[in-house]
N, C-alpha and C positions, 0 to 999 in steps of 0.2 A: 504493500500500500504506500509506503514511504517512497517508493521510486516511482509508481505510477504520481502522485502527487508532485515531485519533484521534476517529473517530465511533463507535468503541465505547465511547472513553472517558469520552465526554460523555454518551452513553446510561446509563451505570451509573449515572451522579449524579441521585439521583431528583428532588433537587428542580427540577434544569436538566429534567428528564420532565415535572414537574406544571408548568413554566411553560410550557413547549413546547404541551402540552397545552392550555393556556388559551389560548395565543397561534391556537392552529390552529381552534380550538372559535369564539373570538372573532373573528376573519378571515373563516373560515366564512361567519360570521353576517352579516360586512359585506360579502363577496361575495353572497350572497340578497339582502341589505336592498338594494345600489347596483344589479343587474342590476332589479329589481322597479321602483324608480324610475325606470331610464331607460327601458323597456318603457311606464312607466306617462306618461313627459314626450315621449317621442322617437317611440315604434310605435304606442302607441294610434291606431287608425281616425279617432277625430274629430280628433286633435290634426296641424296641419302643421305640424311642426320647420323650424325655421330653423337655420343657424350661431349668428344672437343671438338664438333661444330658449335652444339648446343653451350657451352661454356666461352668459346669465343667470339660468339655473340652476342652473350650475357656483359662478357666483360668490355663487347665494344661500346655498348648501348649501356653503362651502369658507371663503368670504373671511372670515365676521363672527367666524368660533369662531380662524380661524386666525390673527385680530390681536389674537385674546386669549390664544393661548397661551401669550407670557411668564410672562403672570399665573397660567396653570395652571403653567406649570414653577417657578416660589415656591413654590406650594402642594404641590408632589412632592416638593422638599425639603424638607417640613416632614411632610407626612401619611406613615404608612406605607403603601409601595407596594400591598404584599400587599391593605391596607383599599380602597386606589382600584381595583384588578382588582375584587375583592370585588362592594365595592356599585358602580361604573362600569356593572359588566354587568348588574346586577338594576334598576338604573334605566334603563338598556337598553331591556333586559324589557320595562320596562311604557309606556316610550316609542314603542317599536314597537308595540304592540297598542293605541294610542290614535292611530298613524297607520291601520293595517290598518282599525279603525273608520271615521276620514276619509276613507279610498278606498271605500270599500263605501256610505257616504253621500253620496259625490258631494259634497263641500265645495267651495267656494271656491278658487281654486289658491292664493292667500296661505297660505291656517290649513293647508294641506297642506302648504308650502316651511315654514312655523315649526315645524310637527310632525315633518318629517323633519331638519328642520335640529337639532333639539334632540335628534335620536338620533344624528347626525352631529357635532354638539358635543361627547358625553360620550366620542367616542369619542378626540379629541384626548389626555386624562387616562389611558384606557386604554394607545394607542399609547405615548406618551412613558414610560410608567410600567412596561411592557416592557420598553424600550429600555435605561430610564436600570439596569434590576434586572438583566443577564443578566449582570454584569459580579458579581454578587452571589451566581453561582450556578457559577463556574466559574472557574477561574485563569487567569490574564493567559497561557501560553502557548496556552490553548485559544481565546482570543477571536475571533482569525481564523475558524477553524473555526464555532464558536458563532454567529457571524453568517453563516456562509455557511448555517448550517442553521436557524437559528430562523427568524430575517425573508423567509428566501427559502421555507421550507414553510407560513409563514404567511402569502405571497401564492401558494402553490401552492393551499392551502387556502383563499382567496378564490378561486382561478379554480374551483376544485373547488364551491363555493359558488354561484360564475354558474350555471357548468353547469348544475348541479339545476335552480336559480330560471328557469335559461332553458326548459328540458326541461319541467318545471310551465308556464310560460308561454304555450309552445307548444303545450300542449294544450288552452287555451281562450285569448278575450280578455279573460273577465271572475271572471280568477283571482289581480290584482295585490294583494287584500287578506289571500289567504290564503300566496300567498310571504311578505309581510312579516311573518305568525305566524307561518311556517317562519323565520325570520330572529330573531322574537322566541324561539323555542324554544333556536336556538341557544345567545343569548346568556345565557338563564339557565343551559345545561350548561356555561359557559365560567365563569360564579360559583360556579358546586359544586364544579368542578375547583380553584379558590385555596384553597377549605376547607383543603387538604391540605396548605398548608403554617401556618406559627406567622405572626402577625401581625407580628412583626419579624423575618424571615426574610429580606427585601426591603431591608431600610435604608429613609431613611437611620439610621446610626446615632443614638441616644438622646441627644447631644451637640447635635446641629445643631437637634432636633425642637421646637416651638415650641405646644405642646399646644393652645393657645388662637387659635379661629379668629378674631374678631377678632384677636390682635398679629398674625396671620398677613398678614392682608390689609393691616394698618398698614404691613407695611414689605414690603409686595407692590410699588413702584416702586424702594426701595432697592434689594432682591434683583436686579428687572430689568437696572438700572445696572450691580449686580455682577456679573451674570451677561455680557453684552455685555464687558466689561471683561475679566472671565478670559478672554475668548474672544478679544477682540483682542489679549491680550497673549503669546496663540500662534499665529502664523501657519500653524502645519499644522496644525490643524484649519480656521481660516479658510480656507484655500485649498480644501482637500477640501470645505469647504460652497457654495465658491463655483461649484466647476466642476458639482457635483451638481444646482446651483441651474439653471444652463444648460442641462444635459440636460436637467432634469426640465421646462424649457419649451417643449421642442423634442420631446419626449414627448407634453406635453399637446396640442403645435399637432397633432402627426400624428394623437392622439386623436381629436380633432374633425373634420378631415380622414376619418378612417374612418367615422364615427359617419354624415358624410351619405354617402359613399359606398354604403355600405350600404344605408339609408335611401330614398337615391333612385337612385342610378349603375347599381348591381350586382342590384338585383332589383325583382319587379314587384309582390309586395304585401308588407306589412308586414311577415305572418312568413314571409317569406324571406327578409328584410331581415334578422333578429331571429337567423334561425340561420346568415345569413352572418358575423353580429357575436361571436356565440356561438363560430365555428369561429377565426376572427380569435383569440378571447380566450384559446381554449386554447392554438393555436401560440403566442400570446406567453408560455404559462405554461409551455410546454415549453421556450422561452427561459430562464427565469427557473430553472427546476430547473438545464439545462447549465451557469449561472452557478454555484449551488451547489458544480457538479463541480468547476469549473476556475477558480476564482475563488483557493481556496486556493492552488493551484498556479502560477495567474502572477503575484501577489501575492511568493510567496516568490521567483520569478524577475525579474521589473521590479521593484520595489519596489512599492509601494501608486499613487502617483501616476504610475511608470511603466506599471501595469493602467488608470488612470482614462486616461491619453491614447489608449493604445492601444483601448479601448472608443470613446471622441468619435474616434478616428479610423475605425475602420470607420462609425460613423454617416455621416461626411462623404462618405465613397466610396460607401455603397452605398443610404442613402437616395436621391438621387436616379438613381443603375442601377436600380435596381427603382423605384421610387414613380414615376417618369414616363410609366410604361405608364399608369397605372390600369388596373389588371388584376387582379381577384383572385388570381391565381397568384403574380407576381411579388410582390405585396404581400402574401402572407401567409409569404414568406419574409424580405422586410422583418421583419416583424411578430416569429418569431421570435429574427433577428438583434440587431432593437433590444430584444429582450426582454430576453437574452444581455448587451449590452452597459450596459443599463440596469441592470440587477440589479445584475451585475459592478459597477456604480459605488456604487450604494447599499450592497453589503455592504462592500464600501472605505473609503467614508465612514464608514461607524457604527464601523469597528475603529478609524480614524483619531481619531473623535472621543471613542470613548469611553477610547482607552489615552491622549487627551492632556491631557484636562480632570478634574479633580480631582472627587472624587467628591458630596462635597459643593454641585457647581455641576450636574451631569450631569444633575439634572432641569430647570432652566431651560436647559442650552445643547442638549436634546433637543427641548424647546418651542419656541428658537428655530429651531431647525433645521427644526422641522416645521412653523413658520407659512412659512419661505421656501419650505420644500418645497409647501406648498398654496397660496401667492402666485403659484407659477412658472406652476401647475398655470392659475387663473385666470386670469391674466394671455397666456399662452396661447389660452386659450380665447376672449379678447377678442381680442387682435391677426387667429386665426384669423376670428372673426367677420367681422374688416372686411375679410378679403383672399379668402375663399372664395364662391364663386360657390352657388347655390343646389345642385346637383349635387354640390358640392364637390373637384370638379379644380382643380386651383391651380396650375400650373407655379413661379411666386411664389413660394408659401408653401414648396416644397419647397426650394427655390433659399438662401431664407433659412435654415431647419434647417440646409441642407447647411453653408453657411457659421459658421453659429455651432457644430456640430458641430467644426469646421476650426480655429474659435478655441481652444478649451477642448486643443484636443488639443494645437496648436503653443506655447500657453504653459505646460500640464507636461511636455510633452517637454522645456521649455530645462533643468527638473531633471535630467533622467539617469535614463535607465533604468539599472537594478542599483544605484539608490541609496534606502539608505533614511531 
């Protein structure tokens, strides 16, 4: 009752509505764009996917924006947020319709990984620029909440996004340039939506703001400095980013892992592959909403780091009971569970780090957050590369999750549960 109450109360505040909005519009947009890509690197007829295909794609589209994101989080505390939603998504826009072009002319695979990478870049600015605002839109006792519904409907609303893009997909092979105008359309409804709020609506405050893009960039290494430095000089957030960091690698290995499963294990031509991966994606978004539910709730019962162990700790038990089959069955109950326990961690984290870091740092310490979150992601993908067999059954690689899973959990439990 307390959280249904609480999600009325968040509701009435319109401008926490119009970010919400933007945030789902914009997700949306990136669950089309990334389902259209991987259809277009991984299921395509002439293309054979490897593990290190699949991996150095990951890392072409993940790694280069995500070791620059410092440098975008300077720039978030300096530009008004409301302006990076704004124009983020209208150069989006037009990012995507100069990929959709690329695929439809049969390019080069380079100028096609730089053309999606650069719509995949902007969206670093966007993300973090959400994150570091919601705290802008709502009071410090709603933030739990806040995060359990903004971030977690805005990856419902990327799975809702596959969907579509995979359903379009399925109905041809040579439809990957018109999802990604589906994907471009999005993201201009997602810049119409920030119209509606005032340009400093977002922060940061007019104190910190540094009008002039070059000084901005001039003291784009100091801010970095500063920003790692706030962040080391508080351990709970540190640790919340750290154990986050773990999951999210043990995430991406399983990712990859399912990617060939699919691909090659579980079916016989491509698009059955395509809507085995499709079916996968939703139980894991039906994960991610249960987080929503029940996230407020063991949060206020274990404390924040007592929910984050207790989540690594189901990963460690039941990743490998179920993932040892290789069975679609059992693994698509995985699939929800780590969705569950995944989300649970991320919406932890953000409350974690945004009630402990000063407002003024929140968009560099959301940058860095989100370049380890996309390191973990790559990194991942590579380790999975060299351990996965063509098929992609790994006994191995499952064995490894399960135990890093084990760690994360056994070093925040030595905190206590019911403490916060």
């Amino acid at each position: 009752m307390h959280a249904v109450r609480d999600l009325r109360v968040l509701l009435r505040l319109r401008d926490f509505r119009t970010l919400l909005a933007a945030r789902l519009l914009s997700q949306a947009a990136d669950g089309v764009f990334q389902v259209a890509l991987a259809a277009f690197v991984v299921f395509s007829p002439e293309k054979q996917a490897s593990p290190e295909a699949i991996a150095s794609a990951m890392a072409i589209l993940l790694l280069p924006y995500s070791l620059l994101g410092p440098f975008a989080g300077v720039l978030l505390d300096r530009w008004r947020r409301r302006q990076v939603l704004l124009y983020g998504n209208l150069l989006r826009t037009l990012l995507a319709m100069a990929t959709a072009v690329l695929i439809a002319v049969k390019v080069p695979d380079w100028l096609f990984y730089a053309s999606a990478l650069s719509v995949t870049g902007v969206n670093r600015f966007v993300l973090a620029g959400l994150s570091a605002s919601l705290p802008r839109v709502v009071g410090g006792e709603q933030l739990v909440m806040a995060n359990s519904l903004a971030p977690t409907a805005g990856t419902l609303a990327m799975t809702v996004g596959g969907a579509l893009a995979l359903a379009v997909r399925l109905a041809g092979s040579d439809v990957d340039a018109f999802v990604v105008l589906l994907a471009a359309f999005l993201y201009f409804c997602s810049a119409l939506t920030a119209l509606r709020m005032t340009p400093q609506r977002l922060g940061p405050d007019p104190s910190v703001l540094q009008p002039h893009l070059g000084e901005a960039l001039l003291s784009t290494v100091k801010g970095l400095v500063d920003g790692l430095r706030h962040l080391a000089e508080r351990p709970t957030p540190t640790r919340a980013l750290a154990a986050m960091t773990v999951i999210r690698f043990c995430y991406g290995a399983l990712t990859v892992m399912v990617l060939m499963l699919c691909r090659y294990a579980w079916a016989r031509t491509e698009s059955q592959g395509l809507a085995l991966l499709g079916i996968t994606v939703a139980v894991s978004g039906a994960g991610f909403f249960a987080a929503a539910v029940i996230t407020p709730w063991a949060v206020g019962r274990l404390s924040p780091f007592g929910w984050i162990s207790f989540c690594a700790a189901i990963g460690a038990v039941l990743v490998p009971a179920l993932g040892l089959f290789f069975h679609p069955a059992p693994m698509l109950v995985a699939a929800f569970i780590l969705g569950l326990s995944t989300q649970g961690t991320k919406i932890t984290t953000d409350t974690v780090v945004q009630s402990s870091v000063d407002d003024a740092f929140r968009g560099r310490v959301f940058s860095i957050y989100d370049v380890l979150f996309n390191i973990a992601f790559v990194g991942a993908a590579a380790v999975a590369a060299l351990m996965l067999p063509p098929d992609g059954k790994s006994a191995v690689l499952i064995a490894v999750v399960a135990v890093l899973y084990a760690v994360v959990a056994a070093a925040l439990a030595r905190r206590g549960f019911g403490r916060h």
